[in-house]
C-alpha positions in Angstrom: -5.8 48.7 51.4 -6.8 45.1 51.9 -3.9 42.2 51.5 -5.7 41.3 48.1 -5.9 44.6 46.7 -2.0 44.9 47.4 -1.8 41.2 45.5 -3.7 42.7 42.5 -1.8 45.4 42.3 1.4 44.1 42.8 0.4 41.4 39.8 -0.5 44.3 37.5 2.7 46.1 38.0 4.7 43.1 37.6 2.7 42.3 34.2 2.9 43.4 30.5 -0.6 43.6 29.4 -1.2 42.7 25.7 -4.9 42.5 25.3 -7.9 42.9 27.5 -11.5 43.4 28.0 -14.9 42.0 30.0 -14.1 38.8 29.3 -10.4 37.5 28.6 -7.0 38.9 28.8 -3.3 38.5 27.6 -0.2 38.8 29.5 3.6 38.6 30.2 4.3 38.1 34.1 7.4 39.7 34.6 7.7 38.8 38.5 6.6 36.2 40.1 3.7 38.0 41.9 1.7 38.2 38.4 2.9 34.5 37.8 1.2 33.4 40.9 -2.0 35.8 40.8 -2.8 35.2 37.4 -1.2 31.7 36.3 -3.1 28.7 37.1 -1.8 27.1 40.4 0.9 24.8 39.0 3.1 27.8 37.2 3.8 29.4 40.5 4.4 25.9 42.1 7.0 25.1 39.7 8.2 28.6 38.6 11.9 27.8 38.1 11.1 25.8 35.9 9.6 27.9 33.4 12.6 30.4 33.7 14.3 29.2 31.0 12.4 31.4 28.2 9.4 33.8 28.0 6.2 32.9 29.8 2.8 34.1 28.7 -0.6 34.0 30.8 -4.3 33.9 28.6 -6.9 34.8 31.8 -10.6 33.8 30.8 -12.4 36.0 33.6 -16.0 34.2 32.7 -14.4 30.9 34.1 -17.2 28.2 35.0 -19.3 26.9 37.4 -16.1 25.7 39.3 -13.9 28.3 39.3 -14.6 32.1 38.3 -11.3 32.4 36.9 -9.4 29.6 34.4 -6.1 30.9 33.6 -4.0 28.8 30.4 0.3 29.6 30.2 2.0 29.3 27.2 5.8 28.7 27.3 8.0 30.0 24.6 11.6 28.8 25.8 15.2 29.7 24.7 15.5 26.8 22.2 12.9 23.9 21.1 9.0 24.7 20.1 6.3 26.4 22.1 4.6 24.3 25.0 0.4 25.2 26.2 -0.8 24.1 29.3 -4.7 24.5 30.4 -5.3 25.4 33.7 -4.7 21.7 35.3 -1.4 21.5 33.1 -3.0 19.4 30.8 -1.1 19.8 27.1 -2.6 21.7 24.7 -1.8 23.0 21.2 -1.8 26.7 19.4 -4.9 25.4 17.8 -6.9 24.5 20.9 -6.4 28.0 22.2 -7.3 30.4 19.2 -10.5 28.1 18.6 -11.5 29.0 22.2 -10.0 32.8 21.9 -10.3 33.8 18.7 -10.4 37.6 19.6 -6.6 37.8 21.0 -5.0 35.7 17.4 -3.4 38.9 16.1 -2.3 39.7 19.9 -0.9 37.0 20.4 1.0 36.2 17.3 2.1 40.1 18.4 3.2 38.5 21.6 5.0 35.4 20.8 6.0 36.0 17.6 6.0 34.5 14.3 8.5 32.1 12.1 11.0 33.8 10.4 8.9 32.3 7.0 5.6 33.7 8.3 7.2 37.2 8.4 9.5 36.9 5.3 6.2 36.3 3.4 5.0 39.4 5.1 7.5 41.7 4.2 7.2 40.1 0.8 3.0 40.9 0.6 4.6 44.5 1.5 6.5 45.1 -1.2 10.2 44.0 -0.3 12.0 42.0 -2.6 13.7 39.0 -1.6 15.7 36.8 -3.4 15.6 33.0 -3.6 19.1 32.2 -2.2 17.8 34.2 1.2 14.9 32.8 1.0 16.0 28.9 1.4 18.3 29.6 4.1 15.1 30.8 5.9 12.7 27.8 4.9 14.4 24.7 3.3 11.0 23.8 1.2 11.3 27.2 -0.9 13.8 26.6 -3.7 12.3 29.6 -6.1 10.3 33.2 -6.4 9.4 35.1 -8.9 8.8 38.8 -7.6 5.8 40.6 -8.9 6.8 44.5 -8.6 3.2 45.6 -9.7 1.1 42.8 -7.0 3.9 41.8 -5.0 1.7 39.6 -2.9 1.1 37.5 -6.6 5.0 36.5 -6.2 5.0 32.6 -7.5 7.0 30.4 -5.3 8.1 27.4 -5.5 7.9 25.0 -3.0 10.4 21.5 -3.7 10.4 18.4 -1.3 13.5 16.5 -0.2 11.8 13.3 -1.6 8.7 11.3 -2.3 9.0 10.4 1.7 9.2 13.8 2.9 6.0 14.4 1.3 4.2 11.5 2.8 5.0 12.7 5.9 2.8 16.0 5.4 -0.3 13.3 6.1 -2.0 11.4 8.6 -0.4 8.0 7.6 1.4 5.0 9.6 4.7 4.0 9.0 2.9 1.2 7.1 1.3 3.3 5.0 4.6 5.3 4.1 6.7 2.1 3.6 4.1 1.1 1.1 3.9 4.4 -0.8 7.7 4.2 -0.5 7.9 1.1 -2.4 4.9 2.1 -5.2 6.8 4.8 -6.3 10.2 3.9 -5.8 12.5 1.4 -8.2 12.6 -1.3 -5.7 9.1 -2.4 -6.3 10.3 -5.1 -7.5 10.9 -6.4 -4.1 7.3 -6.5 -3.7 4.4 -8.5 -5.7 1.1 -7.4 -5.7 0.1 -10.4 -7.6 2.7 -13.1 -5.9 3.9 -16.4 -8.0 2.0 -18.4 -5.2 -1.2 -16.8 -6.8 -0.6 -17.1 -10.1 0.5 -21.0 -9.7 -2.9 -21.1 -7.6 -4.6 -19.3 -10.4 -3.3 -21.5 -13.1 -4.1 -24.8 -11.6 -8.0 -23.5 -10.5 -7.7 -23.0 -14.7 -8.4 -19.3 -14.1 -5.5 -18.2 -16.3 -6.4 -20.0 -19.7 -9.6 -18.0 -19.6 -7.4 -15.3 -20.5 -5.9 -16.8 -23.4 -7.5 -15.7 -27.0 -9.3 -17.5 -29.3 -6.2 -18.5 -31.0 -4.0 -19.7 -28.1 -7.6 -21.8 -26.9 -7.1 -23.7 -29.7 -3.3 -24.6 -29.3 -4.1 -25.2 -25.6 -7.0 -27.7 -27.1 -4.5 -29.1 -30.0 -1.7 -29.8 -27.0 -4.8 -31.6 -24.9 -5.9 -33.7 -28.1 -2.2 -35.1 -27.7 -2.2 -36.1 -24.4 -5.7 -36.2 -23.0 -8.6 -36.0 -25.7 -11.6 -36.1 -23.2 -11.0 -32.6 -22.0 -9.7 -31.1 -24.9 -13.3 -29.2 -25.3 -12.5 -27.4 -22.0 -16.5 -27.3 -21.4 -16.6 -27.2 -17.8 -14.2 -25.2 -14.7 -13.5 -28.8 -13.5 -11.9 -29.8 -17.4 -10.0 -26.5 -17.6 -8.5 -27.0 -13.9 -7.4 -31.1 -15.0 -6.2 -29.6 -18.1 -4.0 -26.7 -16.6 -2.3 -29.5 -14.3 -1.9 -32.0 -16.2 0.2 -29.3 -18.6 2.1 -28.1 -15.7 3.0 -31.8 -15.0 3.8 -32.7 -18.6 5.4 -29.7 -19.6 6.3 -27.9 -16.9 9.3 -25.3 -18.5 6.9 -24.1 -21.2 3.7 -23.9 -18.4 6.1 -21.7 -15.9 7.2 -19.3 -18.4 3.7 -18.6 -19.4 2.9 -18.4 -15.4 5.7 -15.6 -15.0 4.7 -14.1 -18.2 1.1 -13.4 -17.0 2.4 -12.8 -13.3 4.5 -9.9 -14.4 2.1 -8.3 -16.4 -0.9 -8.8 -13.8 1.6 -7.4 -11.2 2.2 -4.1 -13.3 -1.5 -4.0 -14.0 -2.3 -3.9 -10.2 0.6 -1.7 -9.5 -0.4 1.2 -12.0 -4.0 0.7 -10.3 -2.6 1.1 -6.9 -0.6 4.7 -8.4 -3.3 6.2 -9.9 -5.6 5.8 -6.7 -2.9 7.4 -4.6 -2.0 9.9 -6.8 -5.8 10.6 -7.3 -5.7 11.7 -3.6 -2.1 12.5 -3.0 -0.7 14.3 -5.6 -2.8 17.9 -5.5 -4.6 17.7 -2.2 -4.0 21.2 -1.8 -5.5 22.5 -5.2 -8.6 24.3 -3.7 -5.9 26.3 -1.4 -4.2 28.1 -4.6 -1.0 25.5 -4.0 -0.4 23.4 -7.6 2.0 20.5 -8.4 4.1 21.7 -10.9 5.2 18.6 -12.9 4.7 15.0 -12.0 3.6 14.4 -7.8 5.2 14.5 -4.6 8.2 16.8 -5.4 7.3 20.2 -6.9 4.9 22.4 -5.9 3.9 26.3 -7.1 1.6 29.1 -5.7 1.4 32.7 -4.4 2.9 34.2 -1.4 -0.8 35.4 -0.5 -1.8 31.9 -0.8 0.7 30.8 1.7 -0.2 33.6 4.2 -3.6 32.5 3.8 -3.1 28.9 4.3 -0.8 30.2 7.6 -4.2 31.8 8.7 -5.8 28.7 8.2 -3.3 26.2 10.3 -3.7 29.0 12.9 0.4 28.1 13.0 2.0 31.2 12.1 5.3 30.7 14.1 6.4 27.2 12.2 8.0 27.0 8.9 6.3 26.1 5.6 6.8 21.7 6.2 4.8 22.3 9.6 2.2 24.8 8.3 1.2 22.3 5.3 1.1 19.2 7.8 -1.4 20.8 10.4 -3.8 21.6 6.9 -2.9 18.3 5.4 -3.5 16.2 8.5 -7.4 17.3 8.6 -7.5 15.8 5.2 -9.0 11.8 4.9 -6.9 10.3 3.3 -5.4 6.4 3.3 -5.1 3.9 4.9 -2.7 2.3 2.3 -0.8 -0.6 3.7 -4.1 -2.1 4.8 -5.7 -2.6 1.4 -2.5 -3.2 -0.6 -3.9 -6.3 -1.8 -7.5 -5.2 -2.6 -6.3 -3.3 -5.8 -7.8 -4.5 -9.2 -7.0 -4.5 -12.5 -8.2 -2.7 -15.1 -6.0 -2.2 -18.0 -4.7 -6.1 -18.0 -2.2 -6.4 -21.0 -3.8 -9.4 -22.6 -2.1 -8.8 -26.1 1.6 -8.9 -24.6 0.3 -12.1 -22.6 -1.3 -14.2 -25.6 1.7 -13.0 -27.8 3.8 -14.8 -24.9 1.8 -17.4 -25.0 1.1 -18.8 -28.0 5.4 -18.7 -28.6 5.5 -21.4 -25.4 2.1 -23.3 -26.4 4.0 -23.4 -30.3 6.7 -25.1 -28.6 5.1 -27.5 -26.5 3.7 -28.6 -29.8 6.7 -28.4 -31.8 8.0 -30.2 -28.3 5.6 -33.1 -29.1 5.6 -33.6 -33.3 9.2 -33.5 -33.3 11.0 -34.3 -30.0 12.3 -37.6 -29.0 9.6 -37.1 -26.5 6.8 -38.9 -28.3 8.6 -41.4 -30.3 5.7 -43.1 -31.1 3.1 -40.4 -30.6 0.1 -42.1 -32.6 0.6 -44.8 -29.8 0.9 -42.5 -27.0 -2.5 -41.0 -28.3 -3.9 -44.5 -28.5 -3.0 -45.0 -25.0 -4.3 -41.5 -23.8 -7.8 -41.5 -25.3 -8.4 -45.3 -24.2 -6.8 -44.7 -20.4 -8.1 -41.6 -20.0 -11.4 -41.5 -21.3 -12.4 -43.3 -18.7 -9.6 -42.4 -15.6 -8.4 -39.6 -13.7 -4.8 -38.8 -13.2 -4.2 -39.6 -9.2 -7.7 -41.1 -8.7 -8.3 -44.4 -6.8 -10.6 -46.6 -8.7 -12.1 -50.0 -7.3 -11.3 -53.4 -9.4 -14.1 -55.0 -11.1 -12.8 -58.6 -11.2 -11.3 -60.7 -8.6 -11.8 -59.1 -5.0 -14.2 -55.8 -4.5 -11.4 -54.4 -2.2 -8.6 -54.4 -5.0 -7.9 -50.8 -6.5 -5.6 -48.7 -8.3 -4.6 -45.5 -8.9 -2.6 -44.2 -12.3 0.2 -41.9 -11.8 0.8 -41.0 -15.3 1.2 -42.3 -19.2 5.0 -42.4 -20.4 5.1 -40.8 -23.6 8.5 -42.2 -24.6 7.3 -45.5 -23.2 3.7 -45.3 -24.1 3.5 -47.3 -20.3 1.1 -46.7 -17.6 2.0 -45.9 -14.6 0.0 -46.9 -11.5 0.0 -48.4 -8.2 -1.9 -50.8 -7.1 -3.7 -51.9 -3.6 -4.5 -55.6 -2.3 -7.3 -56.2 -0.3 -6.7 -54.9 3.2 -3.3 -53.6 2.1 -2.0 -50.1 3.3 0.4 -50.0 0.9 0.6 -49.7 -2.9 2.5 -51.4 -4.8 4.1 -49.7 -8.1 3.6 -51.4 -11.2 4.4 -50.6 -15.0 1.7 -52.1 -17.9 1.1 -51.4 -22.2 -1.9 -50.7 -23.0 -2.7 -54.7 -23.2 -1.1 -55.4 -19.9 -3.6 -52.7 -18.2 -6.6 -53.6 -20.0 -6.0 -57.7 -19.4 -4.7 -56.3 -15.6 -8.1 -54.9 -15.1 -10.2 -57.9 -16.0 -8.6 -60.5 -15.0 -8.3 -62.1 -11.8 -4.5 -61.5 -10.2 -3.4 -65.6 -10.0 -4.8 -66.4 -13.7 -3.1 -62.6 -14.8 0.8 -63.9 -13.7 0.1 -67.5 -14.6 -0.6 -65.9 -18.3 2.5 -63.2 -17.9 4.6 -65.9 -16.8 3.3 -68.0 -19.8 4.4 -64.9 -22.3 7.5 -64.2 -20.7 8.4 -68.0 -21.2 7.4 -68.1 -24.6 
């Protein structure tokens, strides 16, 4: 007998033979002659270190063009979860090898083993009963059966996650995308804005907001603007609504915030119940074509069959990991997400508009009531005066070049005092750099702006004399 006839047969006594035919075959090496005949080169280089546990050998006798034998280990040790190695000890999963061997799945499972869930479903199908308390200790995500005595394998059981996160965790998402669907459905939303102050102030002085408002709040917003700044009141173009929806925030700016926040919180709970019902559109029952059902609300409690979930264990091709893991390998084929990265993108399309223009029209009431009958506008026909001459023909915080006296004079108004009725404005020498503030009636501006500046303080000097 040749010295590799002795090897073989030394290998084959030293092995427990599971499966095998033409092509591929299963095995336990029990000594290390098997290990190092049929194991791929590094198991027998490193065999100590596989001692720790059971060691089983999956021999493909077609091989390739390379080799005419490939030989994969799997490692099953004392503690901890099962290891695959192709031949160049490259990792691999339980997957990886029953898509390549499909014929030894049953063998195998025989070989290594299945979780204690996989089984207790098993005896289960077969007719044992089991009761609920046994069956938690055995698999923390089962927290009921019902036992079907006529179709045992019908049993319903219910299947209960720790928390909303635990369920995430099933899927193919980033810690981004969890810490998002975290703070969706959780009470501390609050920390988070889809629709942030910074964009409703942006939004209100663009004079996006008021296109919101109803026909009867336009009108108060119109009324407020016939007050203090008649020219725009009409609101005709994007330009008069954005002047408008400053000069408001300027003038009345306790009233105008209110109103901001009002409409921020409700745009805010618009976007938000957007954002839940696209999740829980893909979330909430992603196992429904399996036989696996949410049982009331998402993300927490689930029903189905015990042949369902040996089904589904066929599927994952996992049947030596609990219930969490099973439902992960299925779940993570799923496309589903990202979240995190399009938490801003979410519209709105059930906007509350009543709850905002009944909000509303209580702060644009007061600004009024603010104006008729607050020490505010003590002389409010002259403030109007003042407003519809001024204004009809300046900008707020525009610079505007003099007509009389030097070309390089110019001005800027700041604002109309409505206690005072006084413009406010600075004004700009020739070849100055810096303003200079000055205070005026509506006869002081008008005789300021057509006037030359020596004659104007000889005649104020005159008046103030007189």
């Amino acid at each position: 007998m040749t010295e590799e006839e002795e090897n073989k047969n030394e290998a084959y006594e030293g092995s427990q033979i599971f499966y095998e035919d033409w092509n591929i075959m299963l095995l336990k090496p029990n000594s290390f002659a098997s290990a190092k005949y049929f194991g791929p080169p590094f198991f027998s280089k490193y065999y100590q270190r596989y001692s720790d546990g059971d060691n089983y050998i999956i021999v493909d006798k077609e091989g390739d063009y390379i080799s005419p034998t490939l030989s994969y280990l799997i490692h099953k040790p004392n503690r901890g979860k099962l290891e695959y190695y192709d031949y160049d000890n490259n990792d691999l999963t339980l997957t990886d090898i029953l898509e390549k061997f499909p014929v030894i799945e049953d063998k195998l499972y025989e070989a290594i083993g299945v979780s204690d869930t996989y089984g207790t479903l098993k005896r289960i199908s077969g007719g044992e009963e089991v009761d609920r308390y046994e069956l938690s200790n055995i698999d923390r995500l089962i927290s009921d059966i019902k036992f079907n005595k006529n179709n045992p394998g019908k049993s319903m059981v219910t299947i209960k996650f720790d928390d909303h996160e635990d369920y995430f965790k099933l899927f193919d998402l980033t810690e981004g995308d969890i810490w998002f669907l975290n703070m969706l459905f959780h009470s501390y939303h609050n920390d988070y804005m889809f629709y942030s102050s910074d964009t409703a102030d942006s939004d209100w002085d663009e004079g996006y907001m008021i296109m919101d408002f109803d026909n009867e709040n336009t009108e108060l917003f119109k009324k407020i603007l016939g007050y203090i700044k008649p020219d725009i009141a009409k609101l005709e173009t994007d330009d008069e609504k954005s002047e408008a929806s400053k000069l408001l925030m300027d003038t009345f700016k306790d009233s105008i915030e209110s109103i901001i926040n009002d409409y921020a919180n409700e745009k805010d709970n618009c976007m938000q119940r957007k954002a839940e019902e696209e999740v829980r559109n893909e979330l909430c029952d992603p196992f429904i074509n399996y036989g696996l059902f949410a049982k009331t609300g998402c993300f927490y409690t689930y029903v189905t069959t015990v042949n369902v979930l040996l089904a589904m264990y066929n599927i994952a091709k996992e049947r030596h990991t609990d219930l969490f893991k099973m439902l992960s390998n299925i779940a993570h084929t799923m496309s589903v997400g990202p979240y995190e990265e399009y938490m801003y993108e979410y519209g709105c399309d059930d906007l509350d508009t009543e709850s905002i223009n009944r909000n509303t029209k209580f702060y644009l009431e007061k600004i009024i009531e603010e104006i008729e009958e607050s020490d505010r506008f003590p002389n409010l026909a002259g403030f109007r005066e003042t407003v519809a001459s001024v204004l009809s023909k300046y900008d707020l915080n525009r610079s505007y070049k003099l007509t009389r006296g030097n070309p390089s004079e110019s001005f800027r108004i700041q604002k109309i005092d409505p206690k005072t009725n006084k413009i406010f404005l600075t004004y700009y020498k020739a070849g100055g750099t810096s303003g200079e503030p000055r205070t005026y009636t509506l006869e002081e501006f008008n005789n300021f702006l057509h006037i030359p500046e020596l004659f104007e303080n000889k005649v104020l000097n005159f008046k103030k004399k007189v």
